[in-house]
Every structure is written in structure tokens, then in C-alpha cells.
C-alpha positions in Angstrom: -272.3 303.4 -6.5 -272.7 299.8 -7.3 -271.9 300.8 -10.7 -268.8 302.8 -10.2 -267.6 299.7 -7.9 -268.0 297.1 -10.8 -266.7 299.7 -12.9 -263.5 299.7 -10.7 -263.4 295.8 -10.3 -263.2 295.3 -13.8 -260.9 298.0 -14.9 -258.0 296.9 -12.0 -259.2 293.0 -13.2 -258.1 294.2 -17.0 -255.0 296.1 -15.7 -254.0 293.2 -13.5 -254.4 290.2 -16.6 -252.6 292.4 -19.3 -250.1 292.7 -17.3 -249.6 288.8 -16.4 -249.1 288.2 -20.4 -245.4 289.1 -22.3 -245.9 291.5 -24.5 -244.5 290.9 -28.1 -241.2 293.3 -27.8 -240.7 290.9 -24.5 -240.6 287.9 -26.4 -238.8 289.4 -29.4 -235.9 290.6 -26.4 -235.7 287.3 -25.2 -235.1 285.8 -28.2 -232.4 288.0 -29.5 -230.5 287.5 -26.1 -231.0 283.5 -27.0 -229.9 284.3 -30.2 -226.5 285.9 -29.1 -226.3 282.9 -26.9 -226.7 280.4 -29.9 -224.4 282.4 -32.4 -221.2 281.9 -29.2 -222.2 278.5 -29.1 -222.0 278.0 -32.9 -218.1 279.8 -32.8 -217.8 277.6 -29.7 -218.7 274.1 -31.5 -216.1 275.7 -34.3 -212.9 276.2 -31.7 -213.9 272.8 -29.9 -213.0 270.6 -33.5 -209.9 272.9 -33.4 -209.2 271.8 -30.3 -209.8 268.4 -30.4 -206.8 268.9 -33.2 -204.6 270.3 -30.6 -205.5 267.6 -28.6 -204.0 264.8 -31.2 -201.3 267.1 -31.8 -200.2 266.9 -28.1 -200.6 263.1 -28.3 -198.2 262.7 -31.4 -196.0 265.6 -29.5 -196.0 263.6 -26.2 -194.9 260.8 -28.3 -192.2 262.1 -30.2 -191.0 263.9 -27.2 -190.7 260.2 -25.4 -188.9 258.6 -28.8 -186.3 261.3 -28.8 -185.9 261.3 -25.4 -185.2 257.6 -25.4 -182.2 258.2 -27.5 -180.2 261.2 -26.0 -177.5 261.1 -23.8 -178.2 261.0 -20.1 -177.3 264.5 -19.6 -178.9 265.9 -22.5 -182.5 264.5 -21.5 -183.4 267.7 -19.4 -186.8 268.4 -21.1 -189.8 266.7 -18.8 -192.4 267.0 -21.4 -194.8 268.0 -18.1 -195.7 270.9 -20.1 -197.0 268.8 -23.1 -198.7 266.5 -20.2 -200.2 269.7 -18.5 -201.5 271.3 -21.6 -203.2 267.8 -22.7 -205.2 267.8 -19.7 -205.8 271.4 -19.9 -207.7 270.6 -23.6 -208.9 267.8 -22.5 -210.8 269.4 -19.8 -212.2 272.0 -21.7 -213.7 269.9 -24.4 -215.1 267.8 -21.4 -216.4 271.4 -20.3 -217.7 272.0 -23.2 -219.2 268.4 -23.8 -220.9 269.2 -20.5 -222.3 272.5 -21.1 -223.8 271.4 -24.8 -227.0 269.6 -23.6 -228.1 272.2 -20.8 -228.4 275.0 -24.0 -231.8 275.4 -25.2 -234.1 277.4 -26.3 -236.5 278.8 -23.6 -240.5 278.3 -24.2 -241.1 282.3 -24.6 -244.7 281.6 -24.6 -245.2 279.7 -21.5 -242.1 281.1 -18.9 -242.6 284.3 -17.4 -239.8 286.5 -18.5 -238.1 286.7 -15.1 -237.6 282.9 -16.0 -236.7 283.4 -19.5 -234.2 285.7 -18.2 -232.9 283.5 -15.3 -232.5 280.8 -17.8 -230.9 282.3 -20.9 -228.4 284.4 -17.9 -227.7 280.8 -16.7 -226.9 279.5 -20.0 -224.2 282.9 -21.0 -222.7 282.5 -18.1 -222.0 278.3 -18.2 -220.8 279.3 -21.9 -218.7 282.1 -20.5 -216.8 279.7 -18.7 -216.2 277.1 -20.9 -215.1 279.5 -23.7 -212.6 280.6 -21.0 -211.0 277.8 -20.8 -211.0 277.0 -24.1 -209.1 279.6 -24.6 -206.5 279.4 -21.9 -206.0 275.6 -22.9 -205.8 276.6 -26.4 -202.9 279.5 -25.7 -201.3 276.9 -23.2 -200.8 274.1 -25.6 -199.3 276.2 -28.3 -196.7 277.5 -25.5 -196.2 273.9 -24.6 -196.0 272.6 -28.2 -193.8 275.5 -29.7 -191.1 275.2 -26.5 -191.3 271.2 -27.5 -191.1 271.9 -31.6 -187.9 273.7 -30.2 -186.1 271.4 -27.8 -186.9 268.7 -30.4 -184.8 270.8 -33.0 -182.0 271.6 -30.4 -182.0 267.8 -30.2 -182.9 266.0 -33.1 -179.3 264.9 -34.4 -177.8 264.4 -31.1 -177.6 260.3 -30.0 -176.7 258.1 -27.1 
């Protein structure tokens, strides 16, 4: 009987440490979810150059907008340019966002974190990406609203003096 106890002891022992381990599909998962992860930050880091574009585009808009209204009429000088001023702090707070979110991605240890912390950390990561890319994208759509309704009240304007 002693036999069949050790027998026992062992076997669950066995069961129990195989189990503790990732097996090499587990890892490979993880790492393809990291991947995916890595491939939205890449097209990320792309739309963030774009948008620091916007972001100078806004500035010379926000400019020009202040030059022309300078010299129209009075009565004429209806356009606020708080669109342009709202869209440039829309930018600027995603690439802030985004500036933010840059050093907290990396690359779990696969080999050391137990997969439910792999998994915590890569979920973490998508969704703090998720976000940004959001608003990315709203301040992108906003800023080409605001700079296509100022490209047009500039060209409704453009000859017209004090």
C-alpha cells in the first residue's frame, strides 16, 4: 500500500508541476497578441507624424486667420477662429496621449509571467492603445472640419479690406 501511496504522490506531484509551466502554443499565443499590439502601434507612430503636421498646419491657419482678420471691416469679422483653437488642442492632446502611452508598451517576459499576467498586461496595453488611437482619430477628422471651414471663410474674404 505504501507503494501505491508514493505511486499516487508522485503522479499528482508530476500533474501538479506540468501544469505550473506555459506550454509552447501558450507562449506562441501571447506573442502573436503582442504582436498585433506592436503592428497598431507601428500604424499609430505613422498617424502621430501626420498629426504633428496637422498640428503646424493649425498654427499657420490660426495665424493667417488672425492676419486676415485684422484687416476686414468690423462687420465682416464674424469668423472666431475657436474652431481652429479647439481643434489645436484636440491634436495636441492626442499626441500628448499618445506620448504618454508610448513608454508603458512592452513586450511581456513570456518565460517568467504566468499567462494570466501576460494576458492582463498585453489586455492593458490594447486597451490604453485603443484609446489613444481614438482620439487620434476624432482630433484628426476635427481639424480637417475646422481647417476646410477656415480655407473657406479665408476665400470668402481674402480681397475684402478695412
Amino acid at each position: 500500500m505504501n507503494r501505491f501511496n508514493l505511486f499516487i504522490t508522485i503522479s499528482v506531484t508530476l500533474i501538479l508541476l506540468s501544469g505550473c509551466g506555459k506550454s509552447d502554443d501558450t507562449i506562441r499565443m501571447e506573442m502573436a497578441e503582442w504582436a498585433k499590439i506592436d503592428s497598431v502601434h507601428v500604424a499609430d507612430m505613422a498617424f502621430l507624424k501626420e498629426l504633428m503636421a496637422t498640428d503646424k498646419e493649425l498654427e499657420a491657419a490660426l495665424k493667417s486667420h488672425d492676419e486676415l482678420l485684422a484687416k476686414l471691416k468690423k462687420g465682416e469679422s464674424y469668423h472666431s477662429g475657436l474652431d481652429l483653437i479647439g481643434a489645436r488642442e484636440k491634436v495636441q492632446a492626442s499626441i500628448s496621449a499618445m506620448n504618454e502611452v508610448m513608454p508603458k508598451l512592452s513586450q511581456p517576459d513570456y518565460a517568467e509571467l504566468k499567462h494570466d499576467e501576460v494576458v492582463k498586461i498585453l489586455e492593458e496595453q490594447k486597451s490604453a492603445l485603443d484609446e489613444v488611437s481614438r482620439q487620434m482619430k476624432e482630433a484628426s477628422e476635427i481639424a480637417k472640419s475646422a481647417l476646410k471651414a477656415h480655407s473657406a471663410w479665408a476665400a470668402d474674404h481674402a480681397g475684402k479690406k478695412k
